[in-house]
C-alpha positions in Angstrom: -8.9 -1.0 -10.5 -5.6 -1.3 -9.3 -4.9 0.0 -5.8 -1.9 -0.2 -3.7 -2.3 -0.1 0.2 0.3 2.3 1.5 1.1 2.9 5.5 3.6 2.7 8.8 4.8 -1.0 8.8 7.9 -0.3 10.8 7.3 0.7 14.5 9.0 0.8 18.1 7.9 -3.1 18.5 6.7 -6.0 17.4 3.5 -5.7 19.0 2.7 -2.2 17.0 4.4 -3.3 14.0 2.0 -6.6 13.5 -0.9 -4.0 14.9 0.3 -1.9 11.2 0.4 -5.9 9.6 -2.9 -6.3 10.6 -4.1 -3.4 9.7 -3.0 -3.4 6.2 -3.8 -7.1 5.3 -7.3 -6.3 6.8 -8.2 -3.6 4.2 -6.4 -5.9 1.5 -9.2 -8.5 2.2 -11.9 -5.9 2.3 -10.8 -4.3 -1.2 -10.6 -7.7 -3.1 -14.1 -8.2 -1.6 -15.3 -5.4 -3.4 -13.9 -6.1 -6.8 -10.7 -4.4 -6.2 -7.4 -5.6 -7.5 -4.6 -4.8 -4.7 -0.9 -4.8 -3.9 -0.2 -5.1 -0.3 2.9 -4.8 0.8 2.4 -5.5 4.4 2.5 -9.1 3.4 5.8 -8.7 2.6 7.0 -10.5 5.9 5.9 -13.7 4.3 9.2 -13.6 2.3 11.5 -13.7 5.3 10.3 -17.1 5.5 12.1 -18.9 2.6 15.4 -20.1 2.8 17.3 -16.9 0.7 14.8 -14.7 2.8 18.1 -13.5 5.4 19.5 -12.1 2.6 16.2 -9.2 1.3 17.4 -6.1 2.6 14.8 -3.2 3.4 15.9 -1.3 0.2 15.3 -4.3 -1.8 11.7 -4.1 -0.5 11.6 -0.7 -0.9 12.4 -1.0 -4.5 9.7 -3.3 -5.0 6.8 -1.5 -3.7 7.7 1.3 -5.5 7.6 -0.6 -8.7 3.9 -1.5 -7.3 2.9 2.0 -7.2 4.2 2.8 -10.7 1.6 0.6 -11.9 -1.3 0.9 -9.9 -4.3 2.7 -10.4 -4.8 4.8 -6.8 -2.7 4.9 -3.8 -4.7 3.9 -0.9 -3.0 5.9 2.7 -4.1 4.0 5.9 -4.4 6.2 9.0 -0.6 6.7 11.4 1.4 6.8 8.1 2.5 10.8 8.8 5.8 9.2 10.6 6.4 6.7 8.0 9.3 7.4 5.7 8.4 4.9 3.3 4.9 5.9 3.3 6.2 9.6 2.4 8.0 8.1 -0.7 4.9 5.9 -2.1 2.8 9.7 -1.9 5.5 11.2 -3.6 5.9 9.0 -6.3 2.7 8.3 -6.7 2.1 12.5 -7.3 4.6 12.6 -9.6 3.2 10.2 -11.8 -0.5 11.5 -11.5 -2.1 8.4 -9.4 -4.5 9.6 -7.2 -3.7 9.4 -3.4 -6.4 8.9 -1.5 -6.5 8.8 2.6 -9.9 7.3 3.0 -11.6 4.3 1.6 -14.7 6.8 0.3 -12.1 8.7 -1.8 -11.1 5.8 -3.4 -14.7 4.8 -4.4 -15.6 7.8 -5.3 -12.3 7.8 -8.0 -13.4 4.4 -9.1 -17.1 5.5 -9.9 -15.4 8.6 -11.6 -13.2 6.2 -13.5 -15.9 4.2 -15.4 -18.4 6.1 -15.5 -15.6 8.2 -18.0 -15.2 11.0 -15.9 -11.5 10.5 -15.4 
């Protein structure tokens, strides 16, 4: 099942805003443990690395994740995303196309036991 990790990246410093890094990658690793398939774009930072990396603009990354969540499976909202515009868009997209949101980790294992066992 595809799942896309949604929540605040951006914050008032670089402390909190690698605190929401951490965060995000941390439940990445913990879905693929469990046989999840994720998109995660708090690793996103890793591209600022590469050479043309100066030139991604926050729109362009926008745009990307919310290719992400056309194509996933569930939405997966971490906790502290209510002041997160971006967070706000991947919900509302997400609704519109009928993915399930879900804002807890049980929610989203109780949609994929739903899934295969036929029930959605």
């Amino acid at each position: 099942m595809r799942v896309y990790i949604a929540g605040k990246y951006d914050d008032e410093n670089v402390v909190k805003v690698l605190a929401n890094i951490r965060r995000g990658v941390h439940m990445a690793a913990h879905l693929m443990l469990n046989g999840y398939d994720i998109y995660c774009p708090f690793l996103d930072f890793q591209l600022a690395f590469v050479d043309c990396g100066s030139l991604l603009t926050k729109q362009m990354f926008q745009k990307n994740s919310l290719a992400w969540v056309d194509v996933s499976d569930a939405i997966l909202v971490l906790p502290g995303w209510e002041t997160s515009g971006g967070t706000k868009r991947e919900i509302a997209r997400a609704k519109d196309l009928g993915i399930p949101v879900c804002f807890s980790r049980a929610e989203l294992d109780h949609i994929r036991r739903a899934r295969y066992e036929g029930k959605i």
